[in-house]
N, CA, C and O of each residue as an XYZ file, in Angstrom:
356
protein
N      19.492      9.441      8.446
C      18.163      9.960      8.641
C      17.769     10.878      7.484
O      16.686     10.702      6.926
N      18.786     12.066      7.015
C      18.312     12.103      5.877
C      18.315     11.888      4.882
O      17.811     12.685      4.091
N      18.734     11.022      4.573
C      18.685      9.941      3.236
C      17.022      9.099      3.091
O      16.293      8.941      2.112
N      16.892      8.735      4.371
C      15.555      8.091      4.536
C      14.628      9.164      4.494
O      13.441      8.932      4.265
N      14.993     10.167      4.666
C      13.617     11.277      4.839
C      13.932     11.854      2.990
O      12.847     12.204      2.526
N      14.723     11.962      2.265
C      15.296     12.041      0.886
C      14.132     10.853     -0.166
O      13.293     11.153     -1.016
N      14.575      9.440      0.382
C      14.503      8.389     -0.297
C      12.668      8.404     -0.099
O      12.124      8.104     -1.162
N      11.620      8.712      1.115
C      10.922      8.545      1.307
C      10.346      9.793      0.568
O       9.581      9.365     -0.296
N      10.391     11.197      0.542
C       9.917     12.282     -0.007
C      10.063     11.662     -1.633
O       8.983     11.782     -2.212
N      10.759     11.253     -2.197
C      10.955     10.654     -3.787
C       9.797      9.767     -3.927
O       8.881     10.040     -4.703
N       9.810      8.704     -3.193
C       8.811      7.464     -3.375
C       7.334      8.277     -3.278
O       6.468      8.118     -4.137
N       7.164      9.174     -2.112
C       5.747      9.650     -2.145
C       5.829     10.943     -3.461
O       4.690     11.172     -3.868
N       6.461     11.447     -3.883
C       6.474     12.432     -5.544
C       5.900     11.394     -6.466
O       4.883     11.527     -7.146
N       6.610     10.443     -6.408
C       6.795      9.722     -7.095
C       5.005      8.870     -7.661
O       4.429      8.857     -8.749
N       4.700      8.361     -6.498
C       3.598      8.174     -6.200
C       1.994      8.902     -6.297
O       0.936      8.327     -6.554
N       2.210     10.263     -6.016
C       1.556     11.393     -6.240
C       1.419     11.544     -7.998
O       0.491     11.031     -8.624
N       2.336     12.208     -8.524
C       2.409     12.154     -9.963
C       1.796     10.597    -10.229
O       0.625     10.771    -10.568
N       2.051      9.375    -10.218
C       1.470      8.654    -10.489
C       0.238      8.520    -10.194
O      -0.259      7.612    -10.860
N      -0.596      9.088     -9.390
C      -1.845      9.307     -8.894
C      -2.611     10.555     -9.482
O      -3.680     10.907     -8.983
N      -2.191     11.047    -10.277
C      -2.461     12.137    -10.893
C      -2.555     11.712    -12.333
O      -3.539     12.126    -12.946
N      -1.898     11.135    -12.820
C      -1.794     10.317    -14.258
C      -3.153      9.387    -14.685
O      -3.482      8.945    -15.786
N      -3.779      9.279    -13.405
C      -4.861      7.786    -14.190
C      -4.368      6.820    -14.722
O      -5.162      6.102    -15.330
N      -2.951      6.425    -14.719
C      -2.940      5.729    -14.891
C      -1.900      4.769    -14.522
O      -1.055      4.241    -15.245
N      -2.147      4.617    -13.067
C      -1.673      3.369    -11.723
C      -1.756      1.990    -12.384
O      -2.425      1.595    -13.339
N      -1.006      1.471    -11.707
C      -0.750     -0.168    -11.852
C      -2.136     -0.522    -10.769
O      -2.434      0.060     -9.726
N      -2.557     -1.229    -11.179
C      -3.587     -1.718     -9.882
C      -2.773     -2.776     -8.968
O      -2.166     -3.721     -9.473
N      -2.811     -2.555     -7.715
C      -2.083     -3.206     -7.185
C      -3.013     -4.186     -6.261
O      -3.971     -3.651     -5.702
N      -2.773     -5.716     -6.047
C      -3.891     -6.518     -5.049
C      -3.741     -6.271     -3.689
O      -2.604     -5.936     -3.357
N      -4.596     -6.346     -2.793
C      -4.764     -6.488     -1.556
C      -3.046     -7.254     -0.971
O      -2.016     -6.759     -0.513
N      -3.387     -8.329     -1.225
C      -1.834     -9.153     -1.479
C      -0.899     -7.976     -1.282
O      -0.901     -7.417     -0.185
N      -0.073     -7.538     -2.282
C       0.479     -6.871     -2.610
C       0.692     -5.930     -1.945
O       1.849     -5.512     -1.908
N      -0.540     -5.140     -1.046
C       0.010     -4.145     -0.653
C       0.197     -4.878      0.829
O       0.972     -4.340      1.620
N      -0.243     -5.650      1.076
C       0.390     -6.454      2.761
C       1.667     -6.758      2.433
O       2.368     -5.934      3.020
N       2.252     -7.399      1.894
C       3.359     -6.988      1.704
C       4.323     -6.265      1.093
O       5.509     -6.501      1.327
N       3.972     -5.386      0.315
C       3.993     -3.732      0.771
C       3.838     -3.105      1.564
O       3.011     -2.217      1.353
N       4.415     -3.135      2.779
C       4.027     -2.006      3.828
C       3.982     -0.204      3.729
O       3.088      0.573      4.060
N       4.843     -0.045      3.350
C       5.446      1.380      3.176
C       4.061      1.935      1.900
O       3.212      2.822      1.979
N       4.367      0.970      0.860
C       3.634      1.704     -0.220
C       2.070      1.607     -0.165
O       1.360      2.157     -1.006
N       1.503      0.752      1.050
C       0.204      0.806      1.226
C      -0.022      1.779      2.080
O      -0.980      2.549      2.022
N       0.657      1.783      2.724
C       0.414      3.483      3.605
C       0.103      5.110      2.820
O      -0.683      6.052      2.921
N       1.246      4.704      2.040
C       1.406      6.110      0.989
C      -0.103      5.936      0.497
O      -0.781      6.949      0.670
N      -0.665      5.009      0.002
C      -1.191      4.770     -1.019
C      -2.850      5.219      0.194
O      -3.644      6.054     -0.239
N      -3.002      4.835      1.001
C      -3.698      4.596      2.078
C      -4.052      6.217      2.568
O      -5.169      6.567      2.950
N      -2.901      7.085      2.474
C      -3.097      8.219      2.929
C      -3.705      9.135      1.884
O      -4.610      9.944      2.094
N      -3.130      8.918      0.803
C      -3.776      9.368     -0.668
C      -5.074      9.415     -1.103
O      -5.609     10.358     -1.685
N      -5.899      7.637     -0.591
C      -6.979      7.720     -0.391
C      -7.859      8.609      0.248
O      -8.842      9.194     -0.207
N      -7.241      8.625      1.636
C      -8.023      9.271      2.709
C      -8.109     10.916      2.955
O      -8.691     11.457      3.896
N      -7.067     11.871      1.404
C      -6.766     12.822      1.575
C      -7.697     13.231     -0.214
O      -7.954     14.295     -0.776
N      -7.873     12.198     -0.472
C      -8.793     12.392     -1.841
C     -10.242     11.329     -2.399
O     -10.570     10.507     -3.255
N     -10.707     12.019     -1.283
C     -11.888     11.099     -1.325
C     -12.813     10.565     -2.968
O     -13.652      9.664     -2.987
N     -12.456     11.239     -3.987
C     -12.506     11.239     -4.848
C     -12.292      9.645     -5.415
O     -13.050      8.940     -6.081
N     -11.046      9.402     -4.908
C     -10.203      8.173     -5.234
C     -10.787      6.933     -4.454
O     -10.068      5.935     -4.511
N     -12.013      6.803     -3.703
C     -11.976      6.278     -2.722
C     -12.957      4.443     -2.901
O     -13.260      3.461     -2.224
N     -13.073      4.976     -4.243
C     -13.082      3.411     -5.113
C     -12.626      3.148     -6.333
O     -13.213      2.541     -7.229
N     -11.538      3.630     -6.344
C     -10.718      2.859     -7.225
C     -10.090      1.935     -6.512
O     -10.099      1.761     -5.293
N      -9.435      1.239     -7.518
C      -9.202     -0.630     -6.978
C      -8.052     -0.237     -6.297
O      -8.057     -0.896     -5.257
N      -7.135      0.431     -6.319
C      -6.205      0.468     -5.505
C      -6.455      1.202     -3.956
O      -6.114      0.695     -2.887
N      -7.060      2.368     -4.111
C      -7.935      2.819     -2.541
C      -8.597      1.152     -1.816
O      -8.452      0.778     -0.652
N      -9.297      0.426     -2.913
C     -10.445     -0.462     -2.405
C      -9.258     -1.362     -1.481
O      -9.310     -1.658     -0.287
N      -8.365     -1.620     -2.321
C      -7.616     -3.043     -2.104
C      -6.344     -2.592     -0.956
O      -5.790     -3.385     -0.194
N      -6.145     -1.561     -1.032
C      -4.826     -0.825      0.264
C      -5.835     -0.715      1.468
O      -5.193     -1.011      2.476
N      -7.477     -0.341      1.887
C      -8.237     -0.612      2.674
C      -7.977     -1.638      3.028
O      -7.152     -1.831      3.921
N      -8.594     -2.543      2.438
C      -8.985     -4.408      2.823
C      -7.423     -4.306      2.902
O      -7.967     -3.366      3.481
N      -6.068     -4.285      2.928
C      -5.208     -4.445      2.776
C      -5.076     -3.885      4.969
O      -4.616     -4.520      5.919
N      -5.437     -3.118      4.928
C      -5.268     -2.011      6.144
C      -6.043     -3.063      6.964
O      -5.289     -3.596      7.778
N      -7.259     -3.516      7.012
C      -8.194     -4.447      8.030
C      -7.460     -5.521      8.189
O      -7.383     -5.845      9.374
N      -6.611     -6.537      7.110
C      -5.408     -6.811      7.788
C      -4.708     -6.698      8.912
O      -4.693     -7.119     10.068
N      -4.002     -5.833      8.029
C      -2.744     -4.934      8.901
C      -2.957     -4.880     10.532
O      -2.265     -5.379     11.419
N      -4.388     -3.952     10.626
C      -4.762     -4.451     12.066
C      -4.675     -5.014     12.975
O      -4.641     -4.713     14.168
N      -4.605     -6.427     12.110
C      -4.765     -7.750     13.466
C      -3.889     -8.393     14.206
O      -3.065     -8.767     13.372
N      -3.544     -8.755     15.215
C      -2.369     -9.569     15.395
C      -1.442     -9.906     14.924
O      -1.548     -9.940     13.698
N      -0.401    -10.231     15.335
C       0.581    -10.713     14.590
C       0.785    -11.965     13.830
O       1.254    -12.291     12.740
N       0.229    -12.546     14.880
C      -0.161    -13.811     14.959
C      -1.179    -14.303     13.458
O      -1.068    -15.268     12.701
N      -2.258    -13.025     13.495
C      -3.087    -13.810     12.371
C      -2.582    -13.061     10.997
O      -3.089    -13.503      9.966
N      -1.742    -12.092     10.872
C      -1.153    -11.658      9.624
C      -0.288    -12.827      9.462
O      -0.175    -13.282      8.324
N       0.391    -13.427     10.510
C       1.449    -14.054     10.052
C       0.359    -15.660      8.966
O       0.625    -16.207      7.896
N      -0.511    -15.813      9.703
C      -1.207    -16.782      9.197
C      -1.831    -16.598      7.693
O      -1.813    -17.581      6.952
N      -2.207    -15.756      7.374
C      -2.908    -14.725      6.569
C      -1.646    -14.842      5.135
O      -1.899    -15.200      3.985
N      -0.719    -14.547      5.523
C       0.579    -14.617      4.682
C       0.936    -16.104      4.575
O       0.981    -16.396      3.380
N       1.213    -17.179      5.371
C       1.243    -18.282      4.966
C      -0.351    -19.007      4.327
O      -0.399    -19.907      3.489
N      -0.965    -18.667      4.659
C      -2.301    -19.285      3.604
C      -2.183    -18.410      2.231
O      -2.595    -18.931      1.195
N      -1.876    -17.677      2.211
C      -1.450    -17.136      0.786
C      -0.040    -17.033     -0.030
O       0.413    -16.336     -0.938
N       0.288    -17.833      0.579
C       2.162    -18.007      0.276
C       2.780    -16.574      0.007
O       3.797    -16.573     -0.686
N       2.390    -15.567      0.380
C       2.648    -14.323      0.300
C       4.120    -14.065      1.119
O       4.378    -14.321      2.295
N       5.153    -13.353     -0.126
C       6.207    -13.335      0.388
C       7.143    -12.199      0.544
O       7.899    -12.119     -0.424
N       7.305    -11.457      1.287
C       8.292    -10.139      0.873
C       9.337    -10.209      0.161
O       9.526     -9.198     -0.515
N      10.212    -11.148      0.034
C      11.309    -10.635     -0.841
C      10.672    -10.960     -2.279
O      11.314    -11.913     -2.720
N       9.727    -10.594     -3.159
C       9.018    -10.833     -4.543
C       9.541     -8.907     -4.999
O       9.361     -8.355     -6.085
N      10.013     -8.470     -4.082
C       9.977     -6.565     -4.458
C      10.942     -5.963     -5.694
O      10.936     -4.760     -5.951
């Protein structure tokens, strides 16, 4: 447990400083669905810096989130019409 609470405080530093830099990888909608973890981070960042709240990565971790939402059923569909695959990480 704290290794995961270790490993997770790093990824969001990590993330932060990169959000502070200007200069992020843009990441796709895609991408952050399967990204779970890092669309969240990324998701909360948005919503804590409204500032950020159209840049392509805010835009695309949103539409990424209206996803996320839905069933299981239709993410799972959503991911096979896009051959979208988790182990690509």
């Amino acid at each position: 447990m704290k290794t995961t609470k270790t490993l997770l405080l790093a990824l969001l530093t990590t993330l932060l400083l990169s959000a502070c830099s200007g200069e992020d990888e843009v990441r796709s909608k895609d991408w952050f669905i399967t990204h779970s973890a890092e669309q969240a981070i990324q998701l909360d960042i948005c919503r804590h810096r409204p500032q950020l709240s159209e840049t392509p990565n805010c835009i695309n971790a949103t539409a990424a989130e209206e996803i996320l939402k839905q069933s299981h059923e239709v993410i799972q569909a959503y991911v096979k019409k896009h051959s979208l695959n988790n182990s690509q990480k």
